[in-house]
C-alpha positions in Angstrom: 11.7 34.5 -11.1 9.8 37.4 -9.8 7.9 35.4 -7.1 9.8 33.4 -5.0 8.4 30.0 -3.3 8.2 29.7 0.4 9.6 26.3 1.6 9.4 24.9 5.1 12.3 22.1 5.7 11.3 19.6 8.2 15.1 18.5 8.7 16.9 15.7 10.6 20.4 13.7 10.6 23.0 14.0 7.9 20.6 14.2 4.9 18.5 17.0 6.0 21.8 18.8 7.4 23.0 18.6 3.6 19.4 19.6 2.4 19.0 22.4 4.3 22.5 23.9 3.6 22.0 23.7 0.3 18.5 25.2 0.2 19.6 27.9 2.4 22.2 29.1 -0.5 19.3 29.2 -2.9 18.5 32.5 -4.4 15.0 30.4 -6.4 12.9 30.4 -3.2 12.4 32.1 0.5 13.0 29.5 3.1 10.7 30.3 5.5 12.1 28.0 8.2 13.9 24.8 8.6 13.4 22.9 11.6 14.1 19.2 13.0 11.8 18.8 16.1 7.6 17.9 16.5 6.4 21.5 18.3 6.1 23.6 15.9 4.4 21.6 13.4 1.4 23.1 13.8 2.6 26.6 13.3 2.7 25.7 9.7 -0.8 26.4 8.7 -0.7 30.1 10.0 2.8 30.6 7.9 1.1 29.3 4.5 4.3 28.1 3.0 3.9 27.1 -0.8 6.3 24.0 -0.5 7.1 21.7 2.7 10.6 19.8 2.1 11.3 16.4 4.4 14.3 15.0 4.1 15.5 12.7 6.7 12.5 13.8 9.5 11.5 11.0 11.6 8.1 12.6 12.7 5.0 11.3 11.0 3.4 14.3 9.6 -0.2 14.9 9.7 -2.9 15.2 7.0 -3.9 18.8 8.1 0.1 19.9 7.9 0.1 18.0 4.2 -2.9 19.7 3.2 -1.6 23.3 3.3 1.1 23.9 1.0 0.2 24.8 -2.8 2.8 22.8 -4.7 2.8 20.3 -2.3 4.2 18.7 0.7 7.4 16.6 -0.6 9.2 13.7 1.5 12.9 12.3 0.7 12.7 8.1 1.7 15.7 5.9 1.9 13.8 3.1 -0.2 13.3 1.9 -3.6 9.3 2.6 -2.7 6.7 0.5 -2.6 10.2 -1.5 -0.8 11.2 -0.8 2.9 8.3 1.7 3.8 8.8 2.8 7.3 11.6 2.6 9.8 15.4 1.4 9.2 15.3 1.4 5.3 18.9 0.7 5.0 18.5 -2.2 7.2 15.4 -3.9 5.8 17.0 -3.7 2.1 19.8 -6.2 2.9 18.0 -8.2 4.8 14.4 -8.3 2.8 16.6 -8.7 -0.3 14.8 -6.6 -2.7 16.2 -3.1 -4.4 17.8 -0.5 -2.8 17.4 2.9 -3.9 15.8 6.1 -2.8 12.2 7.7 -4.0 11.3 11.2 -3.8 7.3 11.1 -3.5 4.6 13.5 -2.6 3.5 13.0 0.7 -0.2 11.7 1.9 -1.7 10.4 5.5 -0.2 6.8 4.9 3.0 7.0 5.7 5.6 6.9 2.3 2.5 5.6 0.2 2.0 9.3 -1.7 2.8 9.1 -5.7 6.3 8.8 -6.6 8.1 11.6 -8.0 11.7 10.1 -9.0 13.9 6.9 -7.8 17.3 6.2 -8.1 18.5 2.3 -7.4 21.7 1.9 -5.2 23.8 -1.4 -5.3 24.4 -3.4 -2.6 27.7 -4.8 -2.5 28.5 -8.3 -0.6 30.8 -6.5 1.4 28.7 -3.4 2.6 27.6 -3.0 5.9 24.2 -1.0 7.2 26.3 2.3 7.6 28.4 1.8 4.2 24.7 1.3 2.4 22.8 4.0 4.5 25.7 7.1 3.5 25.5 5.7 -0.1 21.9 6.2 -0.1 22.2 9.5 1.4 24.7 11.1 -1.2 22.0 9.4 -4.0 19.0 11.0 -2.0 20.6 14.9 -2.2 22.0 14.0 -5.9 18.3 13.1 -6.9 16.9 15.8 -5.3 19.1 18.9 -6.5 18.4 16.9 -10.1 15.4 17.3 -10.1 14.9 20.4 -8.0 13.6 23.0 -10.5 10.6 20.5 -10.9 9.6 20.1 -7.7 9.8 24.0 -7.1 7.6 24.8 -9.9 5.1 21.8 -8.8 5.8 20.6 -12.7 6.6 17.0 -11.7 5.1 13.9 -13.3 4.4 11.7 -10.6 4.1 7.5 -11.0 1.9 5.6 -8.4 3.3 4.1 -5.7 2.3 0.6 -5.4 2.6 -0.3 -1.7 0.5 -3.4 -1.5 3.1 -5.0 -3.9 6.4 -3.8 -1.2 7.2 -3.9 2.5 6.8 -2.2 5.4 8.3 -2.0 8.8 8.4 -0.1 12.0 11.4 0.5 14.6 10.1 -1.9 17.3 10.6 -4.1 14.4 14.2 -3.4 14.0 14.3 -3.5 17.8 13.3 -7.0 17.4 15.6 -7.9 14.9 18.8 -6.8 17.0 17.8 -9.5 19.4 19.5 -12.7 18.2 17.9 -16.2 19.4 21.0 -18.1 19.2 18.6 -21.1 18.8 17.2 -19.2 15.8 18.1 -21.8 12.6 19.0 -19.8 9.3 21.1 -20.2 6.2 24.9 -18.7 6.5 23.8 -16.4 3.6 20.8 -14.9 5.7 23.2 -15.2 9.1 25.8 -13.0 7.4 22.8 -10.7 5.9 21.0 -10.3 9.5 24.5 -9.6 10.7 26.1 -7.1 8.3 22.9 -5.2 8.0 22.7 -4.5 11.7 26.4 -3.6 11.8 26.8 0.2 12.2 29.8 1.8 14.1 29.8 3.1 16.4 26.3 1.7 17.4 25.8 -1.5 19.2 22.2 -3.4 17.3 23.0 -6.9 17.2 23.6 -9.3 20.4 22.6 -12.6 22.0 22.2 -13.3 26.1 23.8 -16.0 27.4 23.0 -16.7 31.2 21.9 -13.1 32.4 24.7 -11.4 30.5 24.0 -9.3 26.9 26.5 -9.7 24.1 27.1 -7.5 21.0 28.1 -9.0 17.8 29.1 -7.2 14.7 30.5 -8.6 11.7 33.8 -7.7 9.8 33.8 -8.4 5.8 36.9 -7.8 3.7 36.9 -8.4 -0.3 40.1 -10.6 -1.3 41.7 -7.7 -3.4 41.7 -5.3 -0.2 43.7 -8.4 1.8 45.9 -8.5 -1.3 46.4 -4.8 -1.5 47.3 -4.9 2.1 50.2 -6.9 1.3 
């Protein structure tokens, strides 16, 4: 490749510390920068970069930042799109119910709405936890991505529309709401043991109840029969 692509990696948290190893060992394109805060967003129309690469950045980017790159500015999501838009993807999948998996899409000014360039469903187990399904969707996300690197590079993707009126959406204040439990709240066990494994993440305390002035946390503990048996 005589001309080499210049990528900007808007970076955060575990995926986008795996992305932007692995782009930095790349001999295919010039990575121009990679950066996980909101300041020097709007540098990136005076760099030109041909390709802008997010992959776990919490930062809504603007239309004028989306505008500039040539191939195209390309976001990594923690959803099955049009599913969990927004906030708390891992979260929202056990609890909403509908399938989990991660979508690599083009990005636009509505937030994960751009046309989708590849998904990957990811099971949910009974036992799984919101951390157990959030670092299975990362290690799908990166394997999608480096998969189907090469297209996204050359800008030789065939994209699929992305149906969001047909999925879900939600924001954090949203999932800040959710970790508040209204003990008089009346729900099925299954959606009790849902709510509750979905908001279990260690070492993080989401989930707890207030009983006369005092907060407490509650996490939940699920063990498949053959791990009790193996345990002797």
């Amino acid at each position: 490749m005589s001309y080499l692509p210049s990528v900007y990696a808007l970076v955060d948290g575990p995926l986008g510390e795996k992305v932007e190893d692995w782009l930095q060992g790349r001999n295919d394109i010039s990575l121009e920068a990679a950066f996980s805060g909101e300041e020097r967003l709007s540098k990136i129309p005076d760099q030109e970069p041909d390709l802008i690469i997010s992959a776990g950045y919490t930062h809504i980017i603007p239309q004028e930042i989306i505008d500039v790159p040539e191939i195209g500015a390309v976001n990594l999501h923690y959803s099955y799109l049009p599913y969990a838009r927004g906030a708390n993807t891992n979260v929202w999948s056990i609890i909403d119910d509908h399938p989990a998996g991660v979508s690599i899409h083009y990005m636009v000014e509505e937030v994960d709405a751009g046309p989708i360039i590849a998904q990957q469903d990811v099971p949910i187990y009974p036992d799984d936890n919101g951390r157990d399904l959030y670092e299975r969707l990362i290690e799908e996300q990166f394997n999608l991505f480096t998969e189907k690197w090469e297209e996204i590079r050359d800008g030789t993707v065939f994209t699929q529309p992305n149906p969001i009126k047909q999925g879900t959406y939600h924001t954090s204040s949203e999932f800040n709401d959710l970790c508040q439990l209204d003990l008089d709240d009346k729900m099925t066990i299954g959606e009790t043991v849902d709510l509750l494994r979905a908001l279990t993440y260690p070492p993080y305390k989401n989930a707890y109840f207030t009983k006369e002035g005092e907060k407490y946390y509650v996490k939940i503990d699920i063990t498949p029969e053959e791990d009790i048996e193996d345990d002797g």
